[in-house]
PDB file with one MODEL, atoms N, CA, C and O in Angstrom:
MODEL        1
ATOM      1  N   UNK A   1       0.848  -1.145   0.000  1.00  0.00           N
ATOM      2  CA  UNK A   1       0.000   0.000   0.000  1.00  0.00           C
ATOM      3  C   UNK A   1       0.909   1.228   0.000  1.00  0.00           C
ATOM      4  O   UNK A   1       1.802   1.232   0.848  1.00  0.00           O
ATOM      5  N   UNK A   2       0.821   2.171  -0.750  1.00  0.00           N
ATOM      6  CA  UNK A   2       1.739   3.356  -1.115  1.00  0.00           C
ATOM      7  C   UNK A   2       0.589   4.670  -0.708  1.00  0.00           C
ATOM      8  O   UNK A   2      -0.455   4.810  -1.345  1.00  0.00           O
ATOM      9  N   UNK A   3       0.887   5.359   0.169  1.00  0.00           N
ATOM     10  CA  UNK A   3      -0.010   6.769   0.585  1.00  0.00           C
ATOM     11  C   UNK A   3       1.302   7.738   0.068  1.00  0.00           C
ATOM     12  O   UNK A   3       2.502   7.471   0.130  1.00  0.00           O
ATOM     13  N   UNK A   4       0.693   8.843  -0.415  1.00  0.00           N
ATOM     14  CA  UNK A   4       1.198   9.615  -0.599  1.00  0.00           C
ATOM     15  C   UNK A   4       1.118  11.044  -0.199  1.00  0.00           C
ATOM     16  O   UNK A   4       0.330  10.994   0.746  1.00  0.00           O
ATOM     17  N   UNK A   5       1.554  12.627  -0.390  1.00  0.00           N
ATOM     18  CA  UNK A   5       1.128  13.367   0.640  1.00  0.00           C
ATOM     19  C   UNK A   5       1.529  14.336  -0.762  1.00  0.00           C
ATOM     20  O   UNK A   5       2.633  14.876  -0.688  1.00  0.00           O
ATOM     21  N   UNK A   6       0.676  14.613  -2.103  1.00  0.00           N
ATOM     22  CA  UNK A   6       1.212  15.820  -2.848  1.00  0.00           C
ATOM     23  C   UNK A   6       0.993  17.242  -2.500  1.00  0.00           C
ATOM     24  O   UNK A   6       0.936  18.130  -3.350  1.00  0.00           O
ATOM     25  N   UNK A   7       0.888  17.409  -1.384  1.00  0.00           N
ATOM     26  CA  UNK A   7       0.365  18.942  -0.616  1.00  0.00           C
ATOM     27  C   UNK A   7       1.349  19.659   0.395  1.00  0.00           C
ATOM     28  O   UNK A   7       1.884  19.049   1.321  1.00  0.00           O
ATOM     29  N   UNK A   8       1.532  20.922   0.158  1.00  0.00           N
ATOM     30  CA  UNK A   8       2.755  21.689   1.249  1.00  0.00           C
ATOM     31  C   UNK A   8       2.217  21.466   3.002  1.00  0.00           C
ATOM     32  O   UNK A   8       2.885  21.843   3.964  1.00  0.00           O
ATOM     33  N   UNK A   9       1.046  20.861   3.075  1.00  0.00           N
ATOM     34  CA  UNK A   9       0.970  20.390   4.206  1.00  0.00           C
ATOM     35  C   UNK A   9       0.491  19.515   4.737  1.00  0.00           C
ATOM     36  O   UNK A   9      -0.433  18.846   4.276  1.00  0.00           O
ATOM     37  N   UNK A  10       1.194  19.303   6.144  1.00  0.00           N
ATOM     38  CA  UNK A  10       0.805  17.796   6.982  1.00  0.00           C
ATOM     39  C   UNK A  10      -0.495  17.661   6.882  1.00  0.00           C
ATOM     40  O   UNK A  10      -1.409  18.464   7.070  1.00  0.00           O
ATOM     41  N   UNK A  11      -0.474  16.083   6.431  1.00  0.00           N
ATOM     42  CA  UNK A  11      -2.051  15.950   6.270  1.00  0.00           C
ATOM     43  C   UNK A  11      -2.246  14.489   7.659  1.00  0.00           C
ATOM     44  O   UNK A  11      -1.496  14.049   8.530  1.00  0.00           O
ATOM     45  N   UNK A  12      -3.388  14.227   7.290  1.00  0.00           N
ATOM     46  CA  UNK A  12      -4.051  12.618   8.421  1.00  0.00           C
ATOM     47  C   UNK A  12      -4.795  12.244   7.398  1.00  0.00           C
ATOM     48  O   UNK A  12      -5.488  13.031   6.752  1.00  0.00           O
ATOM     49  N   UNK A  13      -4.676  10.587   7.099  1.00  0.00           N
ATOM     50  CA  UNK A  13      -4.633   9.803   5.886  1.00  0.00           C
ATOM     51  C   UNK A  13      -5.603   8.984   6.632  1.00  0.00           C
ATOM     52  O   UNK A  13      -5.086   8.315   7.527  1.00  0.00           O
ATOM     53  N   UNK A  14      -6.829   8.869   6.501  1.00  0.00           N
ATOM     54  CA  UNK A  14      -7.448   7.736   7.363  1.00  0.00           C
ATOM     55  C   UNK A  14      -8.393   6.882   6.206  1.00  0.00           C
ATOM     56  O   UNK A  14      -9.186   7.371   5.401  1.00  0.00           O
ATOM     57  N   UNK A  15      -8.005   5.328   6.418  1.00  0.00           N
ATOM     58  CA  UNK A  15      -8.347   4.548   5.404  1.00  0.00           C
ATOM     59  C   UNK A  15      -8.593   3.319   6.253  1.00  0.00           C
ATOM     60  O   UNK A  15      -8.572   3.192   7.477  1.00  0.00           O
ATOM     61  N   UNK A  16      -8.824   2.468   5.309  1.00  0.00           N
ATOM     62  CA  UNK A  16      -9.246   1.088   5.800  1.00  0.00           C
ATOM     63  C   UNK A  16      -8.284  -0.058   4.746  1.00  0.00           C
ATOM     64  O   UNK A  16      -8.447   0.152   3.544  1.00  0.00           O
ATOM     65  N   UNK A  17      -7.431  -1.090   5.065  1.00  0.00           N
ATOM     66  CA  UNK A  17      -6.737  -1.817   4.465  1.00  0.00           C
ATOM     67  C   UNK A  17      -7.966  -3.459   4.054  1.00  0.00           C
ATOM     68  O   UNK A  17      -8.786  -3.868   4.877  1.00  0.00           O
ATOM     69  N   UNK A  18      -7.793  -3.994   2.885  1.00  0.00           N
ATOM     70  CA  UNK A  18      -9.034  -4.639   2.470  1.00  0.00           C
ATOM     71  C   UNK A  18     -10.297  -4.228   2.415  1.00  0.00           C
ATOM     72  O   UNK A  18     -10.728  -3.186   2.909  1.00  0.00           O
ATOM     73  N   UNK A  19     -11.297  -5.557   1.433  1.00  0.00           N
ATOM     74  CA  UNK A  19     -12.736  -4.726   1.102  1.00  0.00           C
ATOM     75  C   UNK A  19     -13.753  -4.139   2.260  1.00  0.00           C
ATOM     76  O   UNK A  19     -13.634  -4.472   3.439  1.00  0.00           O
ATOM     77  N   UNK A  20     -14.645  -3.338   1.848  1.00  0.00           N
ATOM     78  CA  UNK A  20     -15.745  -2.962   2.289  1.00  0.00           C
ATOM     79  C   UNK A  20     -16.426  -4.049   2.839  1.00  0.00           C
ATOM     80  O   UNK A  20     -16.180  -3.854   4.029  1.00  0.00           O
ATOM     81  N   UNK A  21     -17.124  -5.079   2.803  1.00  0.00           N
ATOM     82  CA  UNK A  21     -17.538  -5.902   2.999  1.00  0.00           C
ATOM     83  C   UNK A  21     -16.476  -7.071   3.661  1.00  0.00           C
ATOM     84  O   UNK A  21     -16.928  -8.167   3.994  1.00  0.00           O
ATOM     85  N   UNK A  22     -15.462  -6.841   3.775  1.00  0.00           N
ATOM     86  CA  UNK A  22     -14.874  -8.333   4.502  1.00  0.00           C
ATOM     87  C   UNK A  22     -15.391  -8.423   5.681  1.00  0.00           C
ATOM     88  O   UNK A  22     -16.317  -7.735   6.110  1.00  0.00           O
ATOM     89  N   UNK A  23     -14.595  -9.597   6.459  1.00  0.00           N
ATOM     90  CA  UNK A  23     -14.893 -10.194   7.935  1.00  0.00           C
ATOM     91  C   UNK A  23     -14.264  -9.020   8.569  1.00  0.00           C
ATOM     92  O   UNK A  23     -13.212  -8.412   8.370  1.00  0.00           O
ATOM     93  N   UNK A  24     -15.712  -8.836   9.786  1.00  0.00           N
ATOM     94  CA  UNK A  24     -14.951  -7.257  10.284  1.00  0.00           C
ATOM     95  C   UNK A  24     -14.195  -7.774  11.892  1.00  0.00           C
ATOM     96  O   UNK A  24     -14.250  -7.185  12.972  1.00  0.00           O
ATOM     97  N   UNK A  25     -13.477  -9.136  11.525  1.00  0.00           N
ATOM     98  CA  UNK A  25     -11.880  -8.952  12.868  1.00  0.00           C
ATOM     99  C   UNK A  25     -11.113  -9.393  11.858  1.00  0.00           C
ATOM    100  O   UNK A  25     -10.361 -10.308  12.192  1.00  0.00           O
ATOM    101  N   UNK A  26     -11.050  -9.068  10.780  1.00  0.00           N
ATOM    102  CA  UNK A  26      -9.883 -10.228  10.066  1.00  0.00           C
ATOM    103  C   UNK A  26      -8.910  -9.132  10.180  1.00  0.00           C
ATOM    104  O   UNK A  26      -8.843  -8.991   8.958  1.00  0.00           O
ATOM    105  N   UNK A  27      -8.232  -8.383  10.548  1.00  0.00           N
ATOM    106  CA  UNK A  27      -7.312  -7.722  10.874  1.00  0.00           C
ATOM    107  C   UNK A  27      -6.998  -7.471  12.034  1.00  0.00           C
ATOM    108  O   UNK A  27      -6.413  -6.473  12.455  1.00  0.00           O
ATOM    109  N   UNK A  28      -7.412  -8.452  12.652  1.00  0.00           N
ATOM    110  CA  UNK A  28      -6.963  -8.499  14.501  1.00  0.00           C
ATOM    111  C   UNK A  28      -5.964  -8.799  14.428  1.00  0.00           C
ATOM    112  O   UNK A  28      -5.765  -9.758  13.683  1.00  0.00           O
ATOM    113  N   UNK A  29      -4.526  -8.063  15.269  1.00  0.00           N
ATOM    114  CA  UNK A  29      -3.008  -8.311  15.584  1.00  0.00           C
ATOM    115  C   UNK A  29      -2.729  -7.691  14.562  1.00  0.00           C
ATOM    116  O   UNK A  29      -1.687  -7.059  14.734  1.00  0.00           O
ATOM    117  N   UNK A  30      -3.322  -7.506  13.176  1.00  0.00           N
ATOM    118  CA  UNK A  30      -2.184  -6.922  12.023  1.00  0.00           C
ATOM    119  C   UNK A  30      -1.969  -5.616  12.066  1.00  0.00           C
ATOM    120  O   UNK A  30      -2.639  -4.802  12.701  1.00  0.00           O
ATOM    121  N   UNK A  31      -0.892  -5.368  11.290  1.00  0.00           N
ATOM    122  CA  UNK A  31      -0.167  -3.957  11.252  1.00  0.00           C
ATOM    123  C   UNK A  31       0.556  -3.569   9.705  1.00  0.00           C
ATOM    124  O   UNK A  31       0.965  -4.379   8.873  1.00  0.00           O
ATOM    125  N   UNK A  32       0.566  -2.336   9.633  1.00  0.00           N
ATOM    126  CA  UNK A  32       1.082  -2.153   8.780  1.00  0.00           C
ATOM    127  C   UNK A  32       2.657  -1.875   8.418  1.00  0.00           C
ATOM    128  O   UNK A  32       3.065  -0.913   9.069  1.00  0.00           O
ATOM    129  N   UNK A  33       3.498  -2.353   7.701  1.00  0.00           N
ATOM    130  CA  UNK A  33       4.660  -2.625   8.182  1.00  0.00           C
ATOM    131  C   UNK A  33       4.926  -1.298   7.239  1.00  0.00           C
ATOM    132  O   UNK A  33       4.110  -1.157   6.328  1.00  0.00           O
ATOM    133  N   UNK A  34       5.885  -0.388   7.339  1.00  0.00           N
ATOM    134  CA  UNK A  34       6.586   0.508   6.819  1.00  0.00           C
ATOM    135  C   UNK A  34       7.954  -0.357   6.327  1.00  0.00           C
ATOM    136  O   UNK A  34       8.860  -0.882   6.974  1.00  0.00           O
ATOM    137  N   UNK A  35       7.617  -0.236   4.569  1.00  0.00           N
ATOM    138  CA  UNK A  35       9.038  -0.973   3.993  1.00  0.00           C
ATOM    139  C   UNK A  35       9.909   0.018   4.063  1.00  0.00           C
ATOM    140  O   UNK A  35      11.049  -0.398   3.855  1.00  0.00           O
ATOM    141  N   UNK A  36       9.841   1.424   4.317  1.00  0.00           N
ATOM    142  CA  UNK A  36      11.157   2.146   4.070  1.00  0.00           C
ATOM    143  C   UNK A  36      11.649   2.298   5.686  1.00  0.00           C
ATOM    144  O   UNK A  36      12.400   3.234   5.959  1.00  0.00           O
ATOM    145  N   UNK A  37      11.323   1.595   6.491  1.00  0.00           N
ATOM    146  CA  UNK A  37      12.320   2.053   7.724  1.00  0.00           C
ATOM    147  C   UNK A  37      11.475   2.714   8.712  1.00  0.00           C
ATOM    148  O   UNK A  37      11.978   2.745   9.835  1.00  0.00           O
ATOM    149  N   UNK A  38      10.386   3.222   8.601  1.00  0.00           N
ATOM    150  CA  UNK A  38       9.345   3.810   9.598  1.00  0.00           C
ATOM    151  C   UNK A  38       8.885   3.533  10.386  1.00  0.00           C
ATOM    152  O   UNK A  38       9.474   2.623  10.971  1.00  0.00           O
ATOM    153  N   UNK A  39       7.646   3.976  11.008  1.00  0.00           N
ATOM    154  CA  UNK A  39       7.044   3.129  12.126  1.00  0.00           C
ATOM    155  C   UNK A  39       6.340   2.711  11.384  1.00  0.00           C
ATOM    156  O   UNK A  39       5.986   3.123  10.280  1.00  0.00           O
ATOM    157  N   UNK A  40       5.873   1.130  12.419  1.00  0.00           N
ATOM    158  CA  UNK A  40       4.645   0.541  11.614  1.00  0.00           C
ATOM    159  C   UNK A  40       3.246   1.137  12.262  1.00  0.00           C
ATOM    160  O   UNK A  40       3.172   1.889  13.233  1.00  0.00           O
ATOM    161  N   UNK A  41       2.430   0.743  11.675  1.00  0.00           N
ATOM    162  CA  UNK A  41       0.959   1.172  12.089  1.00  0.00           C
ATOM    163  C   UNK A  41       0.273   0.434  12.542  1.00  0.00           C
ATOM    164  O   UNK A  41       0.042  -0.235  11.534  1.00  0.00           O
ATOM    165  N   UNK A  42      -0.292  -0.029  13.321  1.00  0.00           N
ATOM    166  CA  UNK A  42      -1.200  -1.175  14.595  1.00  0.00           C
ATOM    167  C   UNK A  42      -2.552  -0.969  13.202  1.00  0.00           C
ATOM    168  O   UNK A  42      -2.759   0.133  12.695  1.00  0.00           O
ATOM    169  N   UNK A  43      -3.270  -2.148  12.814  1.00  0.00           N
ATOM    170  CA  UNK A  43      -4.436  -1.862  12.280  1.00  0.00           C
ATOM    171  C   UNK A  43      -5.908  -2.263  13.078  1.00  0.00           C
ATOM    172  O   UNK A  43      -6.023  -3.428  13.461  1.00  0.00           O
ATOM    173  N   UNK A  44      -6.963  -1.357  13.312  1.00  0.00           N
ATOM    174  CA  UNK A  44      -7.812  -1.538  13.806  1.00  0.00           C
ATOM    175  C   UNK A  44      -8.152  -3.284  13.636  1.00  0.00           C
ATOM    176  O   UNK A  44      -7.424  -4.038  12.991  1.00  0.00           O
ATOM    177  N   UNK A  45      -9.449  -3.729  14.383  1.00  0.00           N
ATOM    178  CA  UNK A  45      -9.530  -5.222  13.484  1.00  0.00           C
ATOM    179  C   UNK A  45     -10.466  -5.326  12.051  1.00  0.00           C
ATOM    180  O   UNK A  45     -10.675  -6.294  11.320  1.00  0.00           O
ATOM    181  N   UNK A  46     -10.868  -4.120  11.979  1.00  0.00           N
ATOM    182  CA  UNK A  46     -11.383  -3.829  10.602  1.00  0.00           C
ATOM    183  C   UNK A  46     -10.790  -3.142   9.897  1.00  0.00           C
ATOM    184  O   UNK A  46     -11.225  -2.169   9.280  1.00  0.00           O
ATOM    185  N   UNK A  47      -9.847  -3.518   9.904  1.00  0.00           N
ATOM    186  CA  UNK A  47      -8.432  -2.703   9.154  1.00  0.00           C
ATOM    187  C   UNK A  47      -8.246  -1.513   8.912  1.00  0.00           C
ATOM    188  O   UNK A  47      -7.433  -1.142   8.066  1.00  0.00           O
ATOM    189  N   UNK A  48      -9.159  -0.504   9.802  1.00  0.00           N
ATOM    190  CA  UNK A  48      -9.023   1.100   9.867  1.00  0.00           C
ATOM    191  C   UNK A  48      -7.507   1.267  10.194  1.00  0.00           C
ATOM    192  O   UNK A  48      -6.763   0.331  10.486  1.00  0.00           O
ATOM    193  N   UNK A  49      -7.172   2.475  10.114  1.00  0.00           N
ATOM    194  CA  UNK A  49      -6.120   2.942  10.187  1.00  0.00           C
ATOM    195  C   UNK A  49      -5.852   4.607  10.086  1.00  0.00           C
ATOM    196  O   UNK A  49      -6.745   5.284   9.575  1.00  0.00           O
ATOM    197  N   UNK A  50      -4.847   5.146  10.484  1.00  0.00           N
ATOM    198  CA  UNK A  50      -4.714   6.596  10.489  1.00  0.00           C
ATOM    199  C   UNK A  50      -2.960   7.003  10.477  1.00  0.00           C
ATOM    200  O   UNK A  50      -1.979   6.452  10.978  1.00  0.00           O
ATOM    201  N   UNK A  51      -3.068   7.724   9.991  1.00  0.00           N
ATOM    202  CA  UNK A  51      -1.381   7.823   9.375  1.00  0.00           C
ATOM    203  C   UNK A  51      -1.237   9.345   9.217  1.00  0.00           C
ATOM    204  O   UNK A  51      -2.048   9.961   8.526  1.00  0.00           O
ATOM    205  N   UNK A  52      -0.576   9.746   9.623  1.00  0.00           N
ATOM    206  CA  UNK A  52      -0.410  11.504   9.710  1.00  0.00           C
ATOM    207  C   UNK A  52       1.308  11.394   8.371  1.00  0.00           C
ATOM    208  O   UNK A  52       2.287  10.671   8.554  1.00  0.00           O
ATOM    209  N   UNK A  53       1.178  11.966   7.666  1.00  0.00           N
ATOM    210  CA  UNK A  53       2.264  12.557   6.146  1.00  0.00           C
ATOM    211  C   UNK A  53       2.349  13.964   6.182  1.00  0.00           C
ATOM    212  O   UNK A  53       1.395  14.738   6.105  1.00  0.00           O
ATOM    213  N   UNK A  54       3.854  14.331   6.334  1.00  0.00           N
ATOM    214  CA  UNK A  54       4.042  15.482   5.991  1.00  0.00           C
ATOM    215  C   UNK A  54       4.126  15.916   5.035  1.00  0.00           C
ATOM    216  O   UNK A  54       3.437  15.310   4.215  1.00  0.00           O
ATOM    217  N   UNK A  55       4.960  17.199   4.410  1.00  0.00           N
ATOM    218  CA  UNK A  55       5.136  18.004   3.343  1.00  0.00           C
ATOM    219  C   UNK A  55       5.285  17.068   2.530  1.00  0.00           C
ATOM    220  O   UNK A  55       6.202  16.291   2.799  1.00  0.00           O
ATOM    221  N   UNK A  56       4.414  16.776   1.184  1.00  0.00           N
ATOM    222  CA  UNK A  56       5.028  15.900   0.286  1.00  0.00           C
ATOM    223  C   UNK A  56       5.318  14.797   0.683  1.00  0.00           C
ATOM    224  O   UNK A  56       5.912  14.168  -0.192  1.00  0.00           O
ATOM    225  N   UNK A  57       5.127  14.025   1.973  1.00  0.00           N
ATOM    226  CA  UNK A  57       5.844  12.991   2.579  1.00  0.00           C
ATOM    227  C   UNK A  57       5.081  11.623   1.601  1.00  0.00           C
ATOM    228  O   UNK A  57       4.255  11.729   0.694  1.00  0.00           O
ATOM    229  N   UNK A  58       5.726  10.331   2.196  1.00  0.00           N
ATOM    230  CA  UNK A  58       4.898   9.316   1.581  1.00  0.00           C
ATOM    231  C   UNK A  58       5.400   8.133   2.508  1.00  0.00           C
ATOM    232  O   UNK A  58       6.428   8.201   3.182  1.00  0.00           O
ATOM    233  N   UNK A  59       4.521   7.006   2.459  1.00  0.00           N
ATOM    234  CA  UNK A  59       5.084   6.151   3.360  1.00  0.00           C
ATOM    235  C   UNK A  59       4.450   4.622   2.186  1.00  0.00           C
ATOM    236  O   UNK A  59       3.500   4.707   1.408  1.00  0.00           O
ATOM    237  N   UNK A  60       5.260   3.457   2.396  1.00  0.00           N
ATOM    238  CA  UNK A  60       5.103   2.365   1.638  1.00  0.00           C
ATOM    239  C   UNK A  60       4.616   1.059   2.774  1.00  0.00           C
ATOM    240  O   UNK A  60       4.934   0.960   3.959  1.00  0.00           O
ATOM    241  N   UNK A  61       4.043   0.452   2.232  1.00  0.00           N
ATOM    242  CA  UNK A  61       3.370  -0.131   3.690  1.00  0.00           C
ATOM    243  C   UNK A  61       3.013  -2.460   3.157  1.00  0.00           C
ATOM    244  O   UNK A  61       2.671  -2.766   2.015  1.00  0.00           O
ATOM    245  N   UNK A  62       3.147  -3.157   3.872  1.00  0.00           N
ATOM    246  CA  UNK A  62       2.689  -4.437   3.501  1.00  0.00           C
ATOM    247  C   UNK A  62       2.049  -4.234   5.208  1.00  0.00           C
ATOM    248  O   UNK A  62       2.527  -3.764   6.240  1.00  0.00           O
ATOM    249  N   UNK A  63       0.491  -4.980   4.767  1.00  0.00           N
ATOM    250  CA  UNK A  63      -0.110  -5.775   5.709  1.00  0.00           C
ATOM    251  C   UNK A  63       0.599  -7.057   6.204  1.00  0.00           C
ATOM    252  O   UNK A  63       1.159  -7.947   5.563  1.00  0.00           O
ATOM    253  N   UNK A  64       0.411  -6.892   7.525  1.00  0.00           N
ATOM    254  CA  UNK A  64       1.502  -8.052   8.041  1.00  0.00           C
ATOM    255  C   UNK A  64       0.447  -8.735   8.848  1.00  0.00           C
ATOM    256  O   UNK A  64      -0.171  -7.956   9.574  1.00  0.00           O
ATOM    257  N   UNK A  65       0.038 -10.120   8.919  1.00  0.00           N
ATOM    258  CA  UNK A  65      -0.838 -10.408   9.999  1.00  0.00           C
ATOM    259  C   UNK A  65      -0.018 -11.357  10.705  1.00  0.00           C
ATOM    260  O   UNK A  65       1.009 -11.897  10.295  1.00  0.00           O
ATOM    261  N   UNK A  66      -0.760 -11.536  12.134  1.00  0.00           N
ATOM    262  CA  UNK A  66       0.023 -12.269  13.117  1.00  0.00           C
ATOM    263  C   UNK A  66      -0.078 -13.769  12.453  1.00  0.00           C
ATOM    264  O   UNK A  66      -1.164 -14.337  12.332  1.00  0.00           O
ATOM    265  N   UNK A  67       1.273 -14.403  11.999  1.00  0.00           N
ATOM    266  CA  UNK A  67       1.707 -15.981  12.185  1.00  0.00           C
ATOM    267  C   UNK A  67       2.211 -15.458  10.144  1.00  0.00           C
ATOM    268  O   UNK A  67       2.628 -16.384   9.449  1.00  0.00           O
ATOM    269  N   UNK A  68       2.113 -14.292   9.612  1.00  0.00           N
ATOM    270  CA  UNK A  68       2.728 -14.087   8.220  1.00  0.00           C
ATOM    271  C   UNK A  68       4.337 -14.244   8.728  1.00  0.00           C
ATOM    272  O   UNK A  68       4.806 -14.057   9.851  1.00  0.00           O
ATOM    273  N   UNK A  69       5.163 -14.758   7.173  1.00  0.00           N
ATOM    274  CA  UNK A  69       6.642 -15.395   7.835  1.00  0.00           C
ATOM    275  C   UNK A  69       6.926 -13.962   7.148  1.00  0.00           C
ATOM    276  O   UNK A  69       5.916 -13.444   6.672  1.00  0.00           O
ATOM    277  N   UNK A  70       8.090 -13.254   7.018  1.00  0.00           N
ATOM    278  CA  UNK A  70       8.779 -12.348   7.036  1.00  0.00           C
ATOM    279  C   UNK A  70       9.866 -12.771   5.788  1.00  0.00           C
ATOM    280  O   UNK A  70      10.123 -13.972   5.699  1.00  0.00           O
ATOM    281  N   UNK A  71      10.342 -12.086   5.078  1.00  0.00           N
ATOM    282  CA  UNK A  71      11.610 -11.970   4.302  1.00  0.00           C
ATOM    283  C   UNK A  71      12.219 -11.323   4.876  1.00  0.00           C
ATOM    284  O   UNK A  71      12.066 -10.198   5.351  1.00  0.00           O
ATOM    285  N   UNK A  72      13.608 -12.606   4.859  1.00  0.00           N
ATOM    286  CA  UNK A  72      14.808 -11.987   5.456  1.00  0.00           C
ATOM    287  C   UNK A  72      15.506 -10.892   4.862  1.00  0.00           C
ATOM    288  O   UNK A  72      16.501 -10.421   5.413  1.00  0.00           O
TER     289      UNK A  72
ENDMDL
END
């Protein structure tokens, strides 16, 4: 998931990761992992979420759920 921020100011990005209609805990324990080095993001269990981007900022993101294996 790629958010982006094309505006001279800090914005709050609030979204939901998967469909409208899914199972609303299937995102219990998951998070959003920041591939460039960031913090990750805790995801609601309906995969809400909220992410504050600065100037132009952007952040790159994989859903990670609890028992997903990791690349080394």
């Amino acid at each position: 998931m790629l958010l982006h921020n094309f505006g001279e100011d800090t914005v709050k990005v609030s979204g939901r990761a998967g469909p409208e209609d899914g199972p609303s805990r299937a995102f219990r324990g998951a998070s959003l992992l920041d591939l460039l080095g960031g913090d990750n993001v805790p995801l609601e269990p309906d995969g809400g979420f909220t992410v504050e981007l600065g100037p132009y900022g952007y952040r790159w993101f994989r859903v990670h759920k609890p028992g997903d294996r990791l690349a080394p």
